[in-house]
ROMAR-674653 format. One record per residue: x, y, z of N, C-alpha, C, O in turn; residue in three letters. Coordinates in steps of 0.05 Angstrom, whole numbers, plus 5000, padded with zeros to 4 digits. Atoms other than C-alpha are relative to their C-alpha. Layout:
N
XYZXYZXYZXYZala ...
# end
This chain:
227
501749765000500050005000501850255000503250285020unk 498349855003503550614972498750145019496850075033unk 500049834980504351295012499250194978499150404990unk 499349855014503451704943497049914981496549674977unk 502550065027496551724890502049974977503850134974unk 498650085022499551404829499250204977496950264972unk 501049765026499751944766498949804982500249624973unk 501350085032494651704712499850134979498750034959unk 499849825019495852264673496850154997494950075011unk 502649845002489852794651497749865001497449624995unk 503450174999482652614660499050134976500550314967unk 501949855021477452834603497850125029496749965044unk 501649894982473353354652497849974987496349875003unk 502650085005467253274607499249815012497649825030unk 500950264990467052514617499249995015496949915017unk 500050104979468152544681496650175006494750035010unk 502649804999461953084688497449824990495449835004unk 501550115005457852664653499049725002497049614992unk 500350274987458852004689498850115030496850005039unk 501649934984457652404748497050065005495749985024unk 503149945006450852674725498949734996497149715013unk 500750225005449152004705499649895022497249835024unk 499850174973450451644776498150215015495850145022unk 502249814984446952224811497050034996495250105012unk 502350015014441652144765498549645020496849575037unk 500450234987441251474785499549905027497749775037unk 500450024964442651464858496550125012495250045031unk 501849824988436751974860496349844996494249875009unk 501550135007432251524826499349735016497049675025unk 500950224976433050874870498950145023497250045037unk 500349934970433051394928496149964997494649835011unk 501949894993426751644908496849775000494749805012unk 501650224999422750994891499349845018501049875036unk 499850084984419950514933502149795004504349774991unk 496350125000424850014957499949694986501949554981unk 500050365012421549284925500450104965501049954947unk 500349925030420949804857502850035000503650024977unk 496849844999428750034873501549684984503149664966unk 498050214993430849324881500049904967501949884952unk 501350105024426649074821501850184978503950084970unk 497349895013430249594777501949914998502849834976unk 497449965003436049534798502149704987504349684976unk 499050325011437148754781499949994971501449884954unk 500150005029434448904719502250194982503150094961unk 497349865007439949424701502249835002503749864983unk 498650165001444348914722499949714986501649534989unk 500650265018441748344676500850154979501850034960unk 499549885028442848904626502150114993502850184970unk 497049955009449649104641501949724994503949734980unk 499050225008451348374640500349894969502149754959unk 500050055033449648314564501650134982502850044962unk 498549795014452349014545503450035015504350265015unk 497950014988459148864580501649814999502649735021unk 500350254988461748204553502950075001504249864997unk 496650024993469948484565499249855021499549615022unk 500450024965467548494645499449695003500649565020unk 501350304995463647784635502749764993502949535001unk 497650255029469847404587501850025029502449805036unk 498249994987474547674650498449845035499849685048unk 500250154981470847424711499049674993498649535012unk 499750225014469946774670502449875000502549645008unk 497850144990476746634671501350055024503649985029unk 498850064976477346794736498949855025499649825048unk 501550354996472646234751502049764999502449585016unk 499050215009476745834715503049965013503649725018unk 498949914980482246014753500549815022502149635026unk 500650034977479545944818499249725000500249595018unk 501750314999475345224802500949844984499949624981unk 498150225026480044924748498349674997499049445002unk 501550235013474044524717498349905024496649735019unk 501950164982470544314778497050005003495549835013unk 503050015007463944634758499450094962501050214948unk 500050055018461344614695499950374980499050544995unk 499949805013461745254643497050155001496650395002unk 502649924990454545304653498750095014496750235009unk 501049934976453845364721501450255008500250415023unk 498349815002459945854716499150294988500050524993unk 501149705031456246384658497250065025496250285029unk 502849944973449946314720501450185023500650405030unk 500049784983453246574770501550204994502050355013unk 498049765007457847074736497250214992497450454995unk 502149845007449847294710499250125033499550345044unk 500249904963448147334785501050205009499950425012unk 497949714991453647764808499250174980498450384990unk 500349715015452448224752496750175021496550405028unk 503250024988444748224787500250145020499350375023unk 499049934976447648274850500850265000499750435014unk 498849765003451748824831497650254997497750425015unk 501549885002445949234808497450045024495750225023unk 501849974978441749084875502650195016502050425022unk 498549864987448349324910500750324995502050415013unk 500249755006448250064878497450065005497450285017unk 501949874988440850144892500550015032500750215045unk 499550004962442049914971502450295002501850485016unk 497849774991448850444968497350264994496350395012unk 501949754997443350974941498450055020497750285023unk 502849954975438350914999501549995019499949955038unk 499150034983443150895045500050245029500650215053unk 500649784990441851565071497450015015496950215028unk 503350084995434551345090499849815023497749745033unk 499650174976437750885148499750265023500350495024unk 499649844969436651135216500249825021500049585015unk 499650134980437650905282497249805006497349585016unk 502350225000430350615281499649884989498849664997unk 500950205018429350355224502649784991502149594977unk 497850165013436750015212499949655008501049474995unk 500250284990435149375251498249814983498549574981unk 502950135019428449195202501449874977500149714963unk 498450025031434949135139501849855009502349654994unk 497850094990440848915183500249805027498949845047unk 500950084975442248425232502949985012504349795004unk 498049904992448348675272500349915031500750065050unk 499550154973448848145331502549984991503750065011unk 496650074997456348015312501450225003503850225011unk 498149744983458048775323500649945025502550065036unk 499149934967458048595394503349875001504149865024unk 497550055002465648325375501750175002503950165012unk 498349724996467649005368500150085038502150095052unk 500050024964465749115448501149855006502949945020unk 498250064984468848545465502849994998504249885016unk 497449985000475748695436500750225003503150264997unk 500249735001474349435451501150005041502950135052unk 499850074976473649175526502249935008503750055023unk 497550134995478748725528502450134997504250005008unk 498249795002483749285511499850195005500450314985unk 500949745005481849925533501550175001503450185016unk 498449745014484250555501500849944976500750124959unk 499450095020486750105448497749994974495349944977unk 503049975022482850175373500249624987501749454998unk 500250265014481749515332500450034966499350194951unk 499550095032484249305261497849864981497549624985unk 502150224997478949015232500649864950501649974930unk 498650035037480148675150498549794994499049544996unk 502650105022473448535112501549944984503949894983unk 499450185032472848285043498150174982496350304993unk 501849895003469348574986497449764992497449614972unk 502050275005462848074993497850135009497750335023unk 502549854992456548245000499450234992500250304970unk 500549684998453749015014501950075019501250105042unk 498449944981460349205045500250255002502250325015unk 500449734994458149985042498849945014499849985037unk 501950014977451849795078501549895028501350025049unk 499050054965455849405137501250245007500250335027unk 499049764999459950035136498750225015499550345035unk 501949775007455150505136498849965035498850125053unk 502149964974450650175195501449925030500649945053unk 497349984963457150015247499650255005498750305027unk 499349674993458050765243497850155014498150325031unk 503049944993450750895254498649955023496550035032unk 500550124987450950515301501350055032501049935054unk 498349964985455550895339503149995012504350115030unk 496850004993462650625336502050144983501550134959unk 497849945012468450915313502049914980504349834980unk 499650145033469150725245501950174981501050364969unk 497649905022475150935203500549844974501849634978unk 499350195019475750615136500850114972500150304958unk 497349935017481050565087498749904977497149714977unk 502049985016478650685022502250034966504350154968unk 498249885017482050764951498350194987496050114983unk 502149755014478751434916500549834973502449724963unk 500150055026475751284854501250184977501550424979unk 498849795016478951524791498050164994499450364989unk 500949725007474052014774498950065021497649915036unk 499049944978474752474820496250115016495450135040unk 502649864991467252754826498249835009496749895028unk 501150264995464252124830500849885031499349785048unk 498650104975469551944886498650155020497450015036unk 501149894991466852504919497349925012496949855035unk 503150084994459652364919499649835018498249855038unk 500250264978461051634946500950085027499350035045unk 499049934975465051895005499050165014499350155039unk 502449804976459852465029498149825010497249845032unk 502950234995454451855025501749835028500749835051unk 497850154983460051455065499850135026498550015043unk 499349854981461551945116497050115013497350255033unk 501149894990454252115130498649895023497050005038unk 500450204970453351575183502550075023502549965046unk 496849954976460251815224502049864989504149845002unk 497950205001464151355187502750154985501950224962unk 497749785010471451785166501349784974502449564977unk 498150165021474251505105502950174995503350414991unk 497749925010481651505091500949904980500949664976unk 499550085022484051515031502849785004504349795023unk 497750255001489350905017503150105000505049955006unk 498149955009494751335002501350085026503550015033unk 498849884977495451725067499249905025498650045043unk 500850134979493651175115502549945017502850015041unk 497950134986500350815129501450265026502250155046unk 498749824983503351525173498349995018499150125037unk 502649884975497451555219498349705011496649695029unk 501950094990494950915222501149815026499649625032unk 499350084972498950685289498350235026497050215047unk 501349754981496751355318496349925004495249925026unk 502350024992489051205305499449785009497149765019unk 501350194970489150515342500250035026498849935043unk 497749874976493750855396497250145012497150145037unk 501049834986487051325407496349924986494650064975unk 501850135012481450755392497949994978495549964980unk 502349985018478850785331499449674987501149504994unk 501150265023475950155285501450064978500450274969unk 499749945016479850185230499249824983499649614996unk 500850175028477549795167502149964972502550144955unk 498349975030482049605108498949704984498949504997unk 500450175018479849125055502149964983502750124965unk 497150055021486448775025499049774986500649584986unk 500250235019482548284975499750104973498449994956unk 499749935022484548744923503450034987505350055002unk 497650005004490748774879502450135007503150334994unk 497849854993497048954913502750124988504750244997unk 496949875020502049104855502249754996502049514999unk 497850105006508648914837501650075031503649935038unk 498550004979510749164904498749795029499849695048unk 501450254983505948694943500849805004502749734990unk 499850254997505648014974498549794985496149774981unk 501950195013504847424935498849795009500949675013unk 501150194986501046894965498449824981497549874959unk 502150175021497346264941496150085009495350125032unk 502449935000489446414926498449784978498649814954unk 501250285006485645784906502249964969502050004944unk 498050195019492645424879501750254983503550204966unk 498949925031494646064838501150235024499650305042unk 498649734986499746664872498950184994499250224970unk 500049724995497047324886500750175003503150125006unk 498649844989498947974903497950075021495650025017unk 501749934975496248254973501850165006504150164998unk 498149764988498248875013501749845034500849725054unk 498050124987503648645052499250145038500750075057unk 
# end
């Protein structure tokens, strides 16, 4: 995990303007719908980015193949790669409404009996913060979102998206439960200091760690992971 945002060179400021408007458009639309019409949508956008996307489909396909080297059949493989696309599209309506959680109503969506792990390693150390290292599975904004809401001291390490307005947007939505997002770049200087003065920090390392990363085996095949 570098200390530095990697140069990608110029952005196109239209694009980026117009992917923004687009997602905002969108977010505003699940917000504003009800939530079985949100959901309903939103799968269906995702059956339809699954068709209009087959780079995205051809690449988690071989990384099926990969991972299951023949153990399920090509069939069952093109099913759930359709799924996750599905999935994916219920998981951007849930990040849109997310603003619509409150302390009353979060229990009716979530069921947050295993937070009490945070108390007891909160307990068991006190003054001390906790490390804590999800995965990306599930609605891992929503767990995010309703720890924080929930009252604990939620810090989570985050990489900003490349376009930068967009990045934006997600991280005000992020931050509007208490939860502080740090960006990936400027975590490593500070982040002894914020267990030192208990915070939760969150880092998700089941994404690619580079050429300067650790390689590890990941069903039979080396990885990279942040070291």
């Amino acid at each position: 995990m570098g200390t530095q945002r990697p140069d990608r060179g110029p952005r196109n400021r239209a694009a980026d303007c117009a992917v923004y408007a687009l997602a905002r458009l969108l977010m505003l639309t699940f917000r504003a719908l009800p939530a079985p019409v949100a959901r309903w949508l939103a799968r269906r956008l995702g059956l339809l980015a699954w068709r209009l996307l087959p780079g995205k489909r051809r690449a988690m396909l071989r990384h099926m193949e990969l991972a299951f080297r023949g153990e399920f059949s090509r069939a069952q493989q093109e099913e759930w790669v359709r799924k996750n696309f599905e999935h994916l599209g219920l998981f951007v309506a849930e990040f849109s409404r997310l603003t619509l959680l409150t302390q009353d109503n979060l229990a009716s969506l979530c069921d947050l009996e295993e937070a009490q792990v945070f108390d007891e390693l909160l307990a068991k150390h006190p003054g001390k913060g906790v490390l804590a290292v999800p995965a990306h599975l599930g609605n891992w904004e929503l767990c995010g979102y309703v720890v924080a809401l929930k009252g604990y001291a939620l810090m989570s390490v985050a990489r900003p998206l490349d376009n930068p307005l967009v990045s934006e947007l997600v991280d005000g939505i992020r931050e509007r439960s208490g939860n502080q997002i740090i960006h990936k770049w400027q975590v490593l200087w500070k982040l002894k200091k914020l267990l030192d003065h208990g915070a939760i920090v969150t880092m998700s390392v089941d994404q690619n760690g580079g050429t300067s990363g650790l390689f590890v085996p990941l069903f039979g095949t080396l990885a990279s992971t942040v070291a």
